[in-house]
PDB file of N, CA, C and O in Angstrom:
ATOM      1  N   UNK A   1      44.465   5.341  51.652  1.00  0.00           N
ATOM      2  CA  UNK A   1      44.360   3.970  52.080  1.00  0.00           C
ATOM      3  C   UNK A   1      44.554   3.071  50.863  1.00  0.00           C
ATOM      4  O   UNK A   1      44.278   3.208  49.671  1.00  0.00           O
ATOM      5  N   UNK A   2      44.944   2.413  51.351  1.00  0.00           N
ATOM      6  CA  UNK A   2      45.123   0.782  50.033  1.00  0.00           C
ATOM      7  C   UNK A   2      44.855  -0.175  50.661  1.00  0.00           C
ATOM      8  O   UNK A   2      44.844  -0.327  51.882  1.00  0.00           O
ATOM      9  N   UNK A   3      44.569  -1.036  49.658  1.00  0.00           N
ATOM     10  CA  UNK A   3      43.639  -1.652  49.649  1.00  0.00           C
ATOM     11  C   UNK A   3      43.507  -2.912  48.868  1.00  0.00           C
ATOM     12  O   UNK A   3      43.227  -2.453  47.761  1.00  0.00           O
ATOM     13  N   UNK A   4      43.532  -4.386  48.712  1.00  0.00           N
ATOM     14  CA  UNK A   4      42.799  -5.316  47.507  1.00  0.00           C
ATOM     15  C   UNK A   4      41.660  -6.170  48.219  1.00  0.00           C
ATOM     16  O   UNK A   4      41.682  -7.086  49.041  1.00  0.00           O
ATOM     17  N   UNK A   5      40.551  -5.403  47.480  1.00  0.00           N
ATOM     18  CA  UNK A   5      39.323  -5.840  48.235  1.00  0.00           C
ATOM     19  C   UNK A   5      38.845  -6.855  47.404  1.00  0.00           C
ATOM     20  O   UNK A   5      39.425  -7.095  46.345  1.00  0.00           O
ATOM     21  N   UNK A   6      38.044  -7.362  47.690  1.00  0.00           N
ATOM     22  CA  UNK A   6      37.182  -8.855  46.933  1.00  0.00           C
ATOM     23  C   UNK A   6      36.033  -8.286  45.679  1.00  0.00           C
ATOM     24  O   UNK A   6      35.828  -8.692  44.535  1.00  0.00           O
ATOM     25  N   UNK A   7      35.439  -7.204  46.458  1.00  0.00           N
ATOM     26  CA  UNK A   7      34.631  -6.151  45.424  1.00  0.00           C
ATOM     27  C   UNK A   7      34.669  -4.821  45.884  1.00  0.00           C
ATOM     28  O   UNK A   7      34.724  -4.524  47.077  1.00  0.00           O
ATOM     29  N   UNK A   8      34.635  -3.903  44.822  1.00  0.00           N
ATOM     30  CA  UNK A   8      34.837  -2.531  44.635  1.00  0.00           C
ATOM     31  C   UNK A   8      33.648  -1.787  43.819  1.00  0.00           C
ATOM     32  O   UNK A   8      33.441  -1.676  42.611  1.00  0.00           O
ATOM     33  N   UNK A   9      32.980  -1.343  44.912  1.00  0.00           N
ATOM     34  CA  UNK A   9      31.801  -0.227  44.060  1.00  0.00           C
ATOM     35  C   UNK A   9      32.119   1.091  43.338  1.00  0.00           C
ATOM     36  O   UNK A   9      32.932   1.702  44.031  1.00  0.00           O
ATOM     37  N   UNK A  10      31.889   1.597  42.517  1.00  0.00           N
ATOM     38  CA  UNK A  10      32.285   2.823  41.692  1.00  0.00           C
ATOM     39  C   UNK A  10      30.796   3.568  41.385  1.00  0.00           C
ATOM     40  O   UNK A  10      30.015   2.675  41.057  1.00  0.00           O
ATOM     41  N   UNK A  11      30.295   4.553  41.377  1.00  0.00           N
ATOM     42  CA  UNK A  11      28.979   5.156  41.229  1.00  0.00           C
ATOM     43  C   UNK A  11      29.393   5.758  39.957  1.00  0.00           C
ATOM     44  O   UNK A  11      28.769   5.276  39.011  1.00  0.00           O
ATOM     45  N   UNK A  12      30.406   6.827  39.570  1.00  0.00           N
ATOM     46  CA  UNK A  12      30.492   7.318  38.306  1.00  0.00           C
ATOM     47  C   UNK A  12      31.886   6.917  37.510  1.00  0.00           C
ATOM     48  O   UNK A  12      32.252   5.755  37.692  1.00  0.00           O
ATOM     49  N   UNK A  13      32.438   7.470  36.932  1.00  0.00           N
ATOM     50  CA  UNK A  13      32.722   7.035  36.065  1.00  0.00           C
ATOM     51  C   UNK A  13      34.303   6.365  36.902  1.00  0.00           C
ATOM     52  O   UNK A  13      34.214   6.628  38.102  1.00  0.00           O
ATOM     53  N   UNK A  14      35.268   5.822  36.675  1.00  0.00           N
ATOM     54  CA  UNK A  14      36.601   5.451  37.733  1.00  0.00           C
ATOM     55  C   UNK A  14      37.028   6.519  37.287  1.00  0.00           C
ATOM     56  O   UNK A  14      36.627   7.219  36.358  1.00  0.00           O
ATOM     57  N   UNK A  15      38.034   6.650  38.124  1.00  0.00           N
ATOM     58  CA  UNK A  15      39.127   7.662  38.543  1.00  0.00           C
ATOM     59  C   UNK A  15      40.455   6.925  39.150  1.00  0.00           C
ATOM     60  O   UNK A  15      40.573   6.208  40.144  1.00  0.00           O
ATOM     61  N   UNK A  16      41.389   7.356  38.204  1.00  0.00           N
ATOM     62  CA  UNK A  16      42.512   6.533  38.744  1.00  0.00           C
ATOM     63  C   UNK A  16      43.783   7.830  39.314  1.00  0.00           C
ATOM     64  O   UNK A  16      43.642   9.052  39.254  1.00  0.00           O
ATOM     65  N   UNK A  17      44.563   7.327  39.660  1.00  0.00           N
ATOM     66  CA  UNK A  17      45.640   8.053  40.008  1.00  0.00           C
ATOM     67  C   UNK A  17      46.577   8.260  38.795  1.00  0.00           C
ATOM     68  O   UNK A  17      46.690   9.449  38.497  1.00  0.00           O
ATOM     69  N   UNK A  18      47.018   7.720  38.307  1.00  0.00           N
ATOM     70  CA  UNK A  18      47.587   8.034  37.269  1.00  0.00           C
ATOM     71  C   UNK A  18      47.767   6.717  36.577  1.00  0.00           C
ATOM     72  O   UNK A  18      47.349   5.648  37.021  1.00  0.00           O
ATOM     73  N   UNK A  19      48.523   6.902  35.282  1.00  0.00           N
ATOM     74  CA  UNK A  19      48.115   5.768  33.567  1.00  0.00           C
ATOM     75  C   UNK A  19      48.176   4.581  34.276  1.00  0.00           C
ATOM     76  O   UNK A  19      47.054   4.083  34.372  1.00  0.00           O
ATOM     77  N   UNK A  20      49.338   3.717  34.988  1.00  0.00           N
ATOM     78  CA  UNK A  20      49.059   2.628  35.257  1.00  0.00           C
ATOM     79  C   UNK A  20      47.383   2.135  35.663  1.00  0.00           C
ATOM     80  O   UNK A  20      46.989   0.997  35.406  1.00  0.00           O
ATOM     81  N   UNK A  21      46.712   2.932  36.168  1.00  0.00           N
ATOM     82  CA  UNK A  21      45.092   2.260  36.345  1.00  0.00           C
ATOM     83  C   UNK A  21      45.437   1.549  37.716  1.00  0.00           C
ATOM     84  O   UNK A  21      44.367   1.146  38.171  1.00  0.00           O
ATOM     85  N   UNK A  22      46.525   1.212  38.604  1.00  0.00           N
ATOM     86  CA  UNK A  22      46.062   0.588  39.829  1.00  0.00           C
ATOM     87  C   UNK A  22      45.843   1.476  40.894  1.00  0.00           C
ATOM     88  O   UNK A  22      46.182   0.922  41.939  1.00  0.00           O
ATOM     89  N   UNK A  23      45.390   2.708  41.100  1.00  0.00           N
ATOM     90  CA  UNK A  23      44.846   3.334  42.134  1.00  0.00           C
ATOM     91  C   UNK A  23      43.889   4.231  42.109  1.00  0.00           C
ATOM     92  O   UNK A  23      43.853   5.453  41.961  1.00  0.00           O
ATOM     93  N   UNK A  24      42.899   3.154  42.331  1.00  0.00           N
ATOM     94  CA  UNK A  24      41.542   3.947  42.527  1.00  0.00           C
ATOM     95  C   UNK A  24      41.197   5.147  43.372  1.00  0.00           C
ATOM     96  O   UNK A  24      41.151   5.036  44.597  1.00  0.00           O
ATOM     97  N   UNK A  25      40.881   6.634  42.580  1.00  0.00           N
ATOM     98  CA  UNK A  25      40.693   7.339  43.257  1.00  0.00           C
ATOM     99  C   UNK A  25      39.093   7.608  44.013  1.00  0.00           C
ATOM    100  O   UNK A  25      39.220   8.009  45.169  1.00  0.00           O
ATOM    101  N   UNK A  26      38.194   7.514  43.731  1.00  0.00           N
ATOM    102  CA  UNK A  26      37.109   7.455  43.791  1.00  0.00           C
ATOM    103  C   UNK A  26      36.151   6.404  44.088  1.00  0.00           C
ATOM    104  O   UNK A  26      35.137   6.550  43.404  1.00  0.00           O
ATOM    105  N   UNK A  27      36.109   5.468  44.807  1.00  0.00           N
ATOM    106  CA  UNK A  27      35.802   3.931  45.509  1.00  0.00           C
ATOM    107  C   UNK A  27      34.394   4.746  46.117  1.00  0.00           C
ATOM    108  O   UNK A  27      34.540   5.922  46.451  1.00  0.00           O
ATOM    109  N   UNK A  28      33.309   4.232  46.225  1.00  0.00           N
ATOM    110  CA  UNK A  28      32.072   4.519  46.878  1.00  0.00           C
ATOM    111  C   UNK A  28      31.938   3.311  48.533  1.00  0.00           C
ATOM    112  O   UNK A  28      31.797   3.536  49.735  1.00  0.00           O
ATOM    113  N   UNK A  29      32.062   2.218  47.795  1.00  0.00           N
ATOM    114  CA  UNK A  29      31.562   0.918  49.078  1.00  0.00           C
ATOM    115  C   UNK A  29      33.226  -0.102  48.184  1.00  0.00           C
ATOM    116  O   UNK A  29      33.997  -0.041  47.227  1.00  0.00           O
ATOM    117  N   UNK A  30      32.937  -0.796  49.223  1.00  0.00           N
ATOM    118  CA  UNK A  30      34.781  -1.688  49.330  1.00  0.00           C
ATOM    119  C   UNK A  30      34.241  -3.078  50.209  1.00  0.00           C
ATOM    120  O   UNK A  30      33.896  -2.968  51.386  1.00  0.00           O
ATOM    121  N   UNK A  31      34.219  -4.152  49.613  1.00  0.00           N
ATOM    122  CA  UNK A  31      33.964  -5.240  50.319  1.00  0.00           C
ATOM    123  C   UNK A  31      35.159  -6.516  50.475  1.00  0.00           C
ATOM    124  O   UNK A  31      35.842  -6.873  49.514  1.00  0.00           O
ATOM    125  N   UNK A  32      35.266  -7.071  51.731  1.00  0.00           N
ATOM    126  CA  UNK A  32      36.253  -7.844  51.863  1.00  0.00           C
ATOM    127  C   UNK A  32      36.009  -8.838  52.389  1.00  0.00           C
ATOM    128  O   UNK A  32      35.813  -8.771  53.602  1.00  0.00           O
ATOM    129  N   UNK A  33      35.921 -10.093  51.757  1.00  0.00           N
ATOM    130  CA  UNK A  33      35.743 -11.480  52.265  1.00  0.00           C
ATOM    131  C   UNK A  33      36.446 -11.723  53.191  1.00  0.00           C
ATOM    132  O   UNK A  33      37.675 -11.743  53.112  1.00  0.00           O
ATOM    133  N   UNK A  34      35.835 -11.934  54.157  1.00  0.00           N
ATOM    134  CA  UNK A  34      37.611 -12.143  55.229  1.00  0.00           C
ATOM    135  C   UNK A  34      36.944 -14.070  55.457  1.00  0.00           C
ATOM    136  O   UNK A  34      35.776 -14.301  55.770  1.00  0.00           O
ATOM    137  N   UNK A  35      38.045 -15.239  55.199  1.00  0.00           N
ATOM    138  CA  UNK A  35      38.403 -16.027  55.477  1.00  0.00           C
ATOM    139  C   UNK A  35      39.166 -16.794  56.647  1.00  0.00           C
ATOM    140  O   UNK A  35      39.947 -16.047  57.238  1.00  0.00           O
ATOM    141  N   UNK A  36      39.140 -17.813  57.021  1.00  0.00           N
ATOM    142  CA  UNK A  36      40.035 -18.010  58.260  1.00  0.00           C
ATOM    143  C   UNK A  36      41.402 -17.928  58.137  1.00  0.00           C
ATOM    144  O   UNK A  36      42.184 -17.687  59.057  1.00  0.00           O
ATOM    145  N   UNK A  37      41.651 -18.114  57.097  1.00  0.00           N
ATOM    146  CA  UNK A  37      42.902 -18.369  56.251  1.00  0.00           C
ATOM    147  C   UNK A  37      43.718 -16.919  56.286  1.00  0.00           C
ATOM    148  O   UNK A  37      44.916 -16.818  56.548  1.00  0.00           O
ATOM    149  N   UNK A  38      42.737 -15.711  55.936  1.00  0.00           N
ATOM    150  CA  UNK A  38      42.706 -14.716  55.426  1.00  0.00           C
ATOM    151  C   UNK A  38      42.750 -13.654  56.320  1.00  0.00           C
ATOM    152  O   UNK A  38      43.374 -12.645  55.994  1.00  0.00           O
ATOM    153  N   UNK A  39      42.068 -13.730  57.624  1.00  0.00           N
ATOM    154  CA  UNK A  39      41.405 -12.682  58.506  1.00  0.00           C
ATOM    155  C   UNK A  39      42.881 -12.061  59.248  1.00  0.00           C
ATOM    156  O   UNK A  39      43.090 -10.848  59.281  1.00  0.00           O
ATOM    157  N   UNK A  40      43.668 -12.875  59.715  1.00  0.00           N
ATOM    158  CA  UNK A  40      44.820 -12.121  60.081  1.00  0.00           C
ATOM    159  C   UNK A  40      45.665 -11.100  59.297  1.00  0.00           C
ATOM    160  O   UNK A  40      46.624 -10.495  59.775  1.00  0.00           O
ATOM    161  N   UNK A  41      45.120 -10.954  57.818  1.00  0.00           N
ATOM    162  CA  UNK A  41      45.995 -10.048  57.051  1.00  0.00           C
ATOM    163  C   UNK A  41      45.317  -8.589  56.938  1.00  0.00           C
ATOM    164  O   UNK A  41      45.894  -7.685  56.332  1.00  0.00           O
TER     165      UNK A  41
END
């Protein structure tokens, strides 16, 4: 799954997918502001 959430919980240490650093392998809790603006996406 993917994902750009508003906040991202991590319990140990991150884990990424590989060097770039944008895919979090290891996410615990994932929070998403949803807006009116926003909620249809």
């Amino acid at each position: 799954m993917f994902s750009y959430p508003d906040v991202v919980i991590v319990c140990d240490e991150m884990q990424f997918h590989d060097e770039y650093r944008d895919v979090l392998l290891n996410p615990m809790v994932i929070f998403e502001v949803a807006s009116p603006y926003t909620e249809d996406f």
